[in-house]
N, C-alpha and C positions, 0 to 999 in steps of 0.2 A: 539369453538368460544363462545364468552358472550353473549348468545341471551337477558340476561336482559337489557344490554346497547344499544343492537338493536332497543328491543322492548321503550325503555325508550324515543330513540332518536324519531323513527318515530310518537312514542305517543305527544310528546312535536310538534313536525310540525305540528300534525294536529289540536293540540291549537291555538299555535302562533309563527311563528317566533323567534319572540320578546322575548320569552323566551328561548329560546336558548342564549341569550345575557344575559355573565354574566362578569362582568368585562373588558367590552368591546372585549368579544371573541365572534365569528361570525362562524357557519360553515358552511365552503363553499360545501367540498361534502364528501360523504361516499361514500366508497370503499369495495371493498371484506374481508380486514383484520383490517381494522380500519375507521378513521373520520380525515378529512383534515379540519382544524383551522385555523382561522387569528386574531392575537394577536395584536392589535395595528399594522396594515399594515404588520405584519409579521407570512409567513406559517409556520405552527406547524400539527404532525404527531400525533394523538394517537391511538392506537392500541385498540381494541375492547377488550381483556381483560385485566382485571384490576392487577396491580402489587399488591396489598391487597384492601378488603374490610374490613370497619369497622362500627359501629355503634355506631354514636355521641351521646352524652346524652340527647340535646338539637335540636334533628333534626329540632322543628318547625323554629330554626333560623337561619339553615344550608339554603345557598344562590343553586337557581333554575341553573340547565344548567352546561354546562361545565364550574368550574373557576379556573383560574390558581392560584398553590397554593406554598411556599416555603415551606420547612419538613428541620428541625435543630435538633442535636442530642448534649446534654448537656451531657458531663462527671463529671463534679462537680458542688456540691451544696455551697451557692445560686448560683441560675442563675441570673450574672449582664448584669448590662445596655454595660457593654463594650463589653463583650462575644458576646453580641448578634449583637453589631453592625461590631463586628473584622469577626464574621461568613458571615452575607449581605456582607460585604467590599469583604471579601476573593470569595465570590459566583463569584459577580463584577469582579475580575482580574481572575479568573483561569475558568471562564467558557463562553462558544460562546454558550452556548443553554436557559442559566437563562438569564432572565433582572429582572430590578426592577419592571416589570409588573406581574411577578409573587408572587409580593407581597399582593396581593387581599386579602389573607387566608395564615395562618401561623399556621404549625405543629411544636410541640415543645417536643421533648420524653427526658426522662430522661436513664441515662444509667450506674448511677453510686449506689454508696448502699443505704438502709434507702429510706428515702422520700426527692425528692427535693421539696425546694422551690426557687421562686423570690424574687431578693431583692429590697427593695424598689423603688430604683432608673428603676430599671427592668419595676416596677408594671407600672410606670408612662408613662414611654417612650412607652409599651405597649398600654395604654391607651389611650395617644397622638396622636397614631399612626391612618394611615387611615386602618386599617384592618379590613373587614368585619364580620369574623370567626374566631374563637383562639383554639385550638383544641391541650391538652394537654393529653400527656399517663397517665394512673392511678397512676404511682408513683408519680406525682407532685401537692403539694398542689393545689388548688385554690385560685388565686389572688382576691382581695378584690372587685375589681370595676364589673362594671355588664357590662359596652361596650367598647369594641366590645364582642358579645356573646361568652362566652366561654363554649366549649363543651369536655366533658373527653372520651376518648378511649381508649383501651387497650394497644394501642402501634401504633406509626406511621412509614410511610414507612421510607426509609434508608435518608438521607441527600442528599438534592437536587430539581428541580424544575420539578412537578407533575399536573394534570388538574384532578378534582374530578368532579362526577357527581352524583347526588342524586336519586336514585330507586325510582321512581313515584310509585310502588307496594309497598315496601318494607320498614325498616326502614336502608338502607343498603346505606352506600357510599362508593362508587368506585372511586379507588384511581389508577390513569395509568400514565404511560411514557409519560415523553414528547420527543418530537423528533424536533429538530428545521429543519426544511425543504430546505436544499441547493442547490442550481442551478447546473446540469453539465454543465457550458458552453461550458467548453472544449472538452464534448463527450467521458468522458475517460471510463466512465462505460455503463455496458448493463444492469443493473438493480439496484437497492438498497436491502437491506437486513435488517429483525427487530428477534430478537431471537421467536422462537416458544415457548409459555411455554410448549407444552409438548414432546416437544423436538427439535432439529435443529431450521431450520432456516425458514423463510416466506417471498417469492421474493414479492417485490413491485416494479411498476410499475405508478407512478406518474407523470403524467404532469398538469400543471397551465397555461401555455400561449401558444401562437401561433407557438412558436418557437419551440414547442414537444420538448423539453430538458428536458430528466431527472429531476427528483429532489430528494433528496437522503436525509431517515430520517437519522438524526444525533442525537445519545442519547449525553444527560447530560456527560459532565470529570466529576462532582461531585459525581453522583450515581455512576460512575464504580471504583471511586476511595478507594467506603465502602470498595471495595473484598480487600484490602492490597496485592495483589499479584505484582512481579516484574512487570511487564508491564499494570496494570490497569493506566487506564486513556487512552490508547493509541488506536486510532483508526484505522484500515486499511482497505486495499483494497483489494483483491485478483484476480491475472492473472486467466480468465476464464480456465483453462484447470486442475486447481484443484477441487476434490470432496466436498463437505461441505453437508452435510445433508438438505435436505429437497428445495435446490435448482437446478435447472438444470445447468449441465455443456453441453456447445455447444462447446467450443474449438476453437473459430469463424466459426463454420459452423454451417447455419438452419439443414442441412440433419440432422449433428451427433445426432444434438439434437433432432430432429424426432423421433429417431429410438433408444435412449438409453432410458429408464428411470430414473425418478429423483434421483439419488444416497439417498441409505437411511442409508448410514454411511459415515465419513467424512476423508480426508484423514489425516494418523498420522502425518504426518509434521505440518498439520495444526490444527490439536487438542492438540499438543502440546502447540503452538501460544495461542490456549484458554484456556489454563492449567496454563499459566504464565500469564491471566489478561488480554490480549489485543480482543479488538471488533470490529468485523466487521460490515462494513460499505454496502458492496456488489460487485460484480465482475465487473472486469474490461475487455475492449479487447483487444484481442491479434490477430495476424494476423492466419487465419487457421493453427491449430493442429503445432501451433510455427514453421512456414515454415518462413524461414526469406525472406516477401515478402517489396516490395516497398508499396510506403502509394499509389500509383497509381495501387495497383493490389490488393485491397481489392474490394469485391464484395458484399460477403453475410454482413454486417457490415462495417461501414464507417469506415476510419482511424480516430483516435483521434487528438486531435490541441495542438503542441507544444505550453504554455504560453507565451514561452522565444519571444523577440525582437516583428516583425512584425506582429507575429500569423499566419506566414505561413513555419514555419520551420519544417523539419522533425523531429520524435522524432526517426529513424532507427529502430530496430528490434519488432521482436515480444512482446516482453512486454510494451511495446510504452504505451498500456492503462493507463497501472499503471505508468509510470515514468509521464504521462502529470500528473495525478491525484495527485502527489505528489509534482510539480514543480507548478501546479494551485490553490490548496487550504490548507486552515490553518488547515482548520477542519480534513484534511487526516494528521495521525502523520507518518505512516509509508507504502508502499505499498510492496506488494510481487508480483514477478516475476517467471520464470524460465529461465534459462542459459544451451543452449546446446556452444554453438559457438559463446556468444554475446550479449542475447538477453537481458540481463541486463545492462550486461557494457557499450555496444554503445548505449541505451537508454538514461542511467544516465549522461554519458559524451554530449549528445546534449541536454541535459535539464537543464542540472547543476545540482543534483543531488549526493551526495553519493551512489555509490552501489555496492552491495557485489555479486559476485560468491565464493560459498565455496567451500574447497576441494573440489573434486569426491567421494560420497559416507557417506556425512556427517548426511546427512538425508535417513531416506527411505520415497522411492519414491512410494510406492503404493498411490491408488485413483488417481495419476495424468496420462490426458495423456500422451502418453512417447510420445518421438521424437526421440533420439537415445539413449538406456540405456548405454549406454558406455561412457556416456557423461553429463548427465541427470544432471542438480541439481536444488535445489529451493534455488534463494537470495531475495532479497530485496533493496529497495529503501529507502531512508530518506534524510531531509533536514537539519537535526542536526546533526553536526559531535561526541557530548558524547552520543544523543540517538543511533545514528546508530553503535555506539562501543557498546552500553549497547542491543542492541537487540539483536547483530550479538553472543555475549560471552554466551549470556539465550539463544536463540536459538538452537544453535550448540552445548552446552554444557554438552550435552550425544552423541555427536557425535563419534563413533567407529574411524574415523581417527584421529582425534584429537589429536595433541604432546601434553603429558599429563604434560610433565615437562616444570613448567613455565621459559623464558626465563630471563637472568641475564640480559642483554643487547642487543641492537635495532643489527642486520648485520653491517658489517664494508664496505660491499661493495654494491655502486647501477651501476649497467650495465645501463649503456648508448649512445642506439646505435646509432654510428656516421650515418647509411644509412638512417635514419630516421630523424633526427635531424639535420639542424633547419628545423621548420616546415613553411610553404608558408609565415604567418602573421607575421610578424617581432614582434609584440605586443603581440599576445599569444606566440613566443617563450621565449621572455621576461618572462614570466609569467613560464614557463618550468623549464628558467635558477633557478629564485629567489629559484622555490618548491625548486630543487636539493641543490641549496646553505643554503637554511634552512636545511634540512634531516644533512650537513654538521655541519653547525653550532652550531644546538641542539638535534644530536642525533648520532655524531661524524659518521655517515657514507660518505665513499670516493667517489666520483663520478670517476667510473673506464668508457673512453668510448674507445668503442669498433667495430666493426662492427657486428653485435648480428646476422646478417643471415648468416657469416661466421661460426658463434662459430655453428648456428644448423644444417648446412651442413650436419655435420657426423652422424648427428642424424635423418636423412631422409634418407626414402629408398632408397640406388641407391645414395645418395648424392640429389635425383630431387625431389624439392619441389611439382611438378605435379604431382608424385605418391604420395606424402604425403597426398596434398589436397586432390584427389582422393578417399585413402583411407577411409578421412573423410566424406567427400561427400555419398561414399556407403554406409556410415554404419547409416546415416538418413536417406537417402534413401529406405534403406532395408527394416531398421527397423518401418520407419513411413508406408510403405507398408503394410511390414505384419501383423502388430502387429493393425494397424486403416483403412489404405485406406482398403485390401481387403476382411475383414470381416463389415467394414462398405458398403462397393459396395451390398454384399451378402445381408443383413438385409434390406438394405433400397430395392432393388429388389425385395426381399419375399414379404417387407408390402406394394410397392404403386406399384408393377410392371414398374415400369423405374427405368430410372438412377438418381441418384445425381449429383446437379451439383456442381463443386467445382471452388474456384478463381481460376487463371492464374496461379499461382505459385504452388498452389496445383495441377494441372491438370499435371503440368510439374514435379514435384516431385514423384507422383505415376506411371509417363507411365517410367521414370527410373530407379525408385524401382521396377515395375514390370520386367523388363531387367536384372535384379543381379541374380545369382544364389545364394545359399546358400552356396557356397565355395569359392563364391565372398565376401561375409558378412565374413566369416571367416579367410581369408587373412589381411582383411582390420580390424578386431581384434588386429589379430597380429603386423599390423604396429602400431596401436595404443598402444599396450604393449611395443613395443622396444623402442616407444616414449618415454613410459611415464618413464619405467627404466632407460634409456641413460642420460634424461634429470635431472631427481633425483640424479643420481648418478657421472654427470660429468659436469654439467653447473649451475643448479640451489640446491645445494648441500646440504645437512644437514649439524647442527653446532648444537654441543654440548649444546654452549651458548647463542644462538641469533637463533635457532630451523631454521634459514635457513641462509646459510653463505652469501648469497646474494642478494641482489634487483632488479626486471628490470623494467625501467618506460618506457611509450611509449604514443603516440596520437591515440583514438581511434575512433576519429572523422572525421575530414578533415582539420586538419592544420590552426583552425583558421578562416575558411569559411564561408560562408552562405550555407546549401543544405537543399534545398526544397523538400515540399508534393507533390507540382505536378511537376510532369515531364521536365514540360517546362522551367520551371523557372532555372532549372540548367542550363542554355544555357547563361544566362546573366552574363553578364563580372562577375568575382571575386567569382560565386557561383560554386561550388562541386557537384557531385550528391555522397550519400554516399553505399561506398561499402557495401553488403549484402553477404550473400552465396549464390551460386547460381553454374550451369554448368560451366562447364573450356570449353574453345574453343580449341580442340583439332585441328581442321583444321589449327588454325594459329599456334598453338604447345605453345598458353601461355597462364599461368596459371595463370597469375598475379606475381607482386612482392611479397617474402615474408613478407617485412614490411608494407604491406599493410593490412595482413592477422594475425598480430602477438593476434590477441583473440585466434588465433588456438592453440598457442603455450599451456597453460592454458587448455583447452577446451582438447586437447590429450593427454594433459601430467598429466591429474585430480589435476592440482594446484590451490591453493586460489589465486582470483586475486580482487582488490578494486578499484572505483572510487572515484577521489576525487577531486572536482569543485574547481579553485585556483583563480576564477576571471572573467571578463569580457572583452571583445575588440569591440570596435568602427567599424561599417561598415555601408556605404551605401544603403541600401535599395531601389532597383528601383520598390520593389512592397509598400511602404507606402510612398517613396519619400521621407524617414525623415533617420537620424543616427540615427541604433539602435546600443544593445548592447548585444552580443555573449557571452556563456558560454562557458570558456575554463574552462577542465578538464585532469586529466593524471590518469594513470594507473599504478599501481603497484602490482608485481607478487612477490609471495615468492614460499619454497620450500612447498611439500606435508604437510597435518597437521599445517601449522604454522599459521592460521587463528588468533589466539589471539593475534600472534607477529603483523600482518597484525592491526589489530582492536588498539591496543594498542597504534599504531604506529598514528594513528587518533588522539585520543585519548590525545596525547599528545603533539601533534603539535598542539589542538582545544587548547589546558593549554598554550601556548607558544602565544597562538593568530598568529599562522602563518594562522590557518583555520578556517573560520568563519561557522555560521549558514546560509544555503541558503535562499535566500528568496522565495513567491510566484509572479508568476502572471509576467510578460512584462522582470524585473528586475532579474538576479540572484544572486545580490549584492549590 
């Protein structure tokens, strides 16, 4: 930690206040890892160590206290008056963490050969300017005028908006992150995240008001965008049950997190994520150890708040955190999840959201907790239909399952199943029709329908979708047993002598994974192999040309409905409660329909499957009393491997404008 910025800060309060005010910045409080700021009415995050120190030439005229500072990087000499104002302009539009309040102090480096200088027009508008401090790297002459003070330094930090502060010891200034400070309203995260410089990562924990809501530092798109890598600039979230260095994973439960310590390497799906540029923001919730619970059966951590319509809608599965996080704010470019049976797709489809499940096996899975490895994968969320194609292609794009041969053309057929279809809403089937009729239109695929739980009949054991489900059932069952529940019961017994206690849906998942034999687990393997072959090689089929010779679309929400966080609310005319996984009622001998369960189909068969938001429907609200306005989404399966055909297929329909950009917050559209 920078104890000189400690010692700097507490030295300066026992002065005066008052001198902590430097360009109208104000600190409210210091924390463990940094100093919480207000910048002209708005929270700013900086971190106790300094991204570089340097040593002005001109300290005596370098300004007291924290002051926000802008830092420009000049590639060609002179440096003119347009350059500089096209850079401010550009700061303005491509950044949520700069304002023009950062314009107090101005670093200007040079970066190209020889010596720069300013040109005239430059010198002026400099000079004009209200800038208190000018602070240019040794490669650039000295402008002519004496104010604002100009001080030379050896080189300034990367392009973007910075808070320096002046070593009362020292002739040293420190030069740090800014972090613009944003509200969780919607609860989607369990903490915030700032890089460690010496290594990983540093949870924070910030609250401002009465409302104990998060606040979540957000670095500069400017400085992440110096790295050039595919995905800088891009910010995300991560489903708590992934590893990341130097923060705790809980998995939604207090026990887990008791009893593990803080992972001190980070998992490779997600250092990959860091390898292409993109930065984290901090973790999200997930319902315990990805048990697809109801938003009424979370205990240890509250359920997250759908943005979409009323603000009382369910966002369904376990990755709920991250899809609200990504359907709530701007500042999130992208979030991640994990997808055993849904927990992505049904997320994304009740938020309006983009989201990906990849093949089975597209990433390795270590650092995360597992749910069923037979099943396992990590997707993602997004609100941009070209970023969420351009994430999904760099992500996966060392993936071992991967059809390597790019396709010539989109499938000639989309399955559409007649049992399913139309869906309760007259207005979202509407919306079902147009997608299919587009897919036709501009990318010549047939709309073949069908009755799609006939076609999988033979592909289920016995013909009985009950043993199917089943078998799916045991093998998270099993495996969330043995692999977390019963080695976490054991740990956490050793260190406080009791028990843990777990949610509702947890407590019921481990007393029937404790019930499976281990040749129970292996049966139920099995079904899921003949699954996944039968359906590769007789329904959802390779093609030469189009890497899957067919499509299947399907609802994976509720037909267009309202279904609510709490319980009760499903009771009122026209609302849904939405299906989850969960035990089969053996006593009454039903399992459910299969098309109510078609994530499964995907989820056994380890196919890529995508969401993809096509608009909004009008309903009633008897919890706001007002007409809102419903995300409807659809789903599309291809064969093993054909992920890029899938992404593409986005991709191309966003070029065609059939698919727009989602929006944030009340509105999906």
């Amino acid at each position: 930690m920078a104890t000189g910025l400690i010692d700097s800060i507490q030295a300066l309060c026992i002065i005066s206040l008052a001198a902590l005010v430097a360009g109208k910045v104000n600190v409210i409080e210091v924390d463990a890892s940094g100093t919480i700021l207000d910048l002209a009415g708005q929270p700013y995050y900086v971190p106790f160590d300094p991204v570089l120190t340097v040593d002005p030439s001109r300290r005596s005229d370098v300004p007291a206290g924290f002051v926000p500072v802008t830092s420009i990087t000049a590639q060609y000499s002179p440096i003119t008056k347009s350059f500089l104002e096209s850079q401010i302009a550009a700061y303005g539009n491509i950044d949520d963490v700069w304002t023009d309040r950062f314009l107090d102090s101005l670093f200007i480096s040079y970066d190209g050969q020889f010596t720069g200088f300013f040109q005239e027009e430059a010198e002026e508008w400099l000079q004009a300017s209200n800038i208190s401090h000018l602070y240019l790297s040794s490669n650039i002459r000295l402008p002519k005028f004496t104010s604002p003070p100009v001080s030379q330094i050896e080189a300034g930090p990367p392009a973007g908006p910075y808070f320096t502060m002046l070593s009362l010891s020292s002739s040293h200034l420190d030069i740090h992150a800014a972090y613009r400070l944003r509200k969780d309203e919607y609860a989607s995260f369990l903490f915030g995240a700032i890089p460690d410089p010496s290594g990983g990562w540093i949870k924070t924990n910030i609250t401002l008001d009465t409302s104990n809501a998060q606040y979540i530092p957000v670095p500069s798109r400017i400085s992440l965008l110096t790295k050039s890598l595919p995905l800088s600039g891009m910010r995300f979230a991560l489903k708590d049950i992934f590893d990341v260095q130097g923060l705790p994973t809980g998995a939604g439960s207090l026990a887990y997190a008791l009893v593990n310590p803080v992972p001190n390497t980070t998992a490779p799906s997600i250092q990959y994520l860091f390898s292409l540029g993109a930065t984290l923001l901090g973790k999200t919730r997930t319902s315990q150890f990805a048990h697809g619970a109801q938003p009424w059966e979370y205990v240890d951590h509250a359920y997250s708040f759908n943005p979409r319509a009323d603000g009382h809608l369910t966002a369904s599965a376990s990755s709920s955190g991250s899809a609200c996080a990504v359907a709530g704010y701007e500042w999130v470019e992208f979030t991640v999840g994990s997808d055993t049976r849904g927990s992505v797709r049904k997320p994304a489809a009740f938020v309006g959201a983009y989201g990906m499940r990849p093949t089975h096996g597209s990433l390795y899975m270590a650092g995360v907790v597992p749910l069923a490895e037979d099943m396992d994968t990590a997707g993602y969320f997004a609100r941009d239909p070209r970023l969420f194609s351009a994430i999904g292609s760099r992500w996966y794009e060392s993936s071992p399952v991967r059809k390597k041969r790019q396709s010539i053309r989109f499938p000639k057929k989309l399955f559409y199943p007649t049992e399913h279809f139309p869906v309760s809403n007259p207005a979202a089937q509407v919306l079902y029709d147009n997608f299919a009729a587009a897919l036709s239109k501009h990318l010549k695929i047939t709309t073949v329908p069908l009755n799609f739980t006939s076609s999988l009949l033979d592909h289920f054991p016995s013909r009985n979708f009950t043993e199917f489900r089943l078998a799916s059932n045991t093998l998270a069952e099993y495996r969330s047993w043995v692999t977390v529940g019963k080695p976490l019961i054991q740990a956490y017994k050793e260190k406080f002598n009791s028990m843990p206690t777990f949610d509702p849906r947890t407590r019921k998942m481990f007393e029937r994974g404790a019930m499976h034999r281990g040749e129970d687990f292996l049966a139920a393997q099995r079904v899921l192999r003949a699954f996944s072959e039968s359906v590769s090689s007789d329904l959802l089929k390779a093609d030469i040309k189009s890497c899957s010779d067919a499509l299947f679309m399907y609802d994976a929400s509720v037909g267009g409905r309202p279904s609510y966080r709490i319980q009760d609310y499903n009771n009122i005319e026209g609302a849904a409660q939405a299906l989850l996984t969960g035990p089969i009622d053996l006593h009454g001998g039903d399992a459910g329909k299969p098309s109510d369960y078609f994530t499964y189909v995907a989820s056994m068969a380890g196919l890529p499957e995508i969401t993809i938001p096509l608009g909004q429907v009008e309903y009633y609200s008897h919890v706001s009393r007002e007409w809102e306005m419903l995300p409807v989404a659809v789903q599309v399966v291809a064969h093993k491997g054909c992920d890029d055909m899938l992404l593409s297929l986005v991709e191309k329909l966003a070029g065609k404008e059939v698919l727009e950009p989602a929006k944030t917050g009340r509105y999906t559209f």
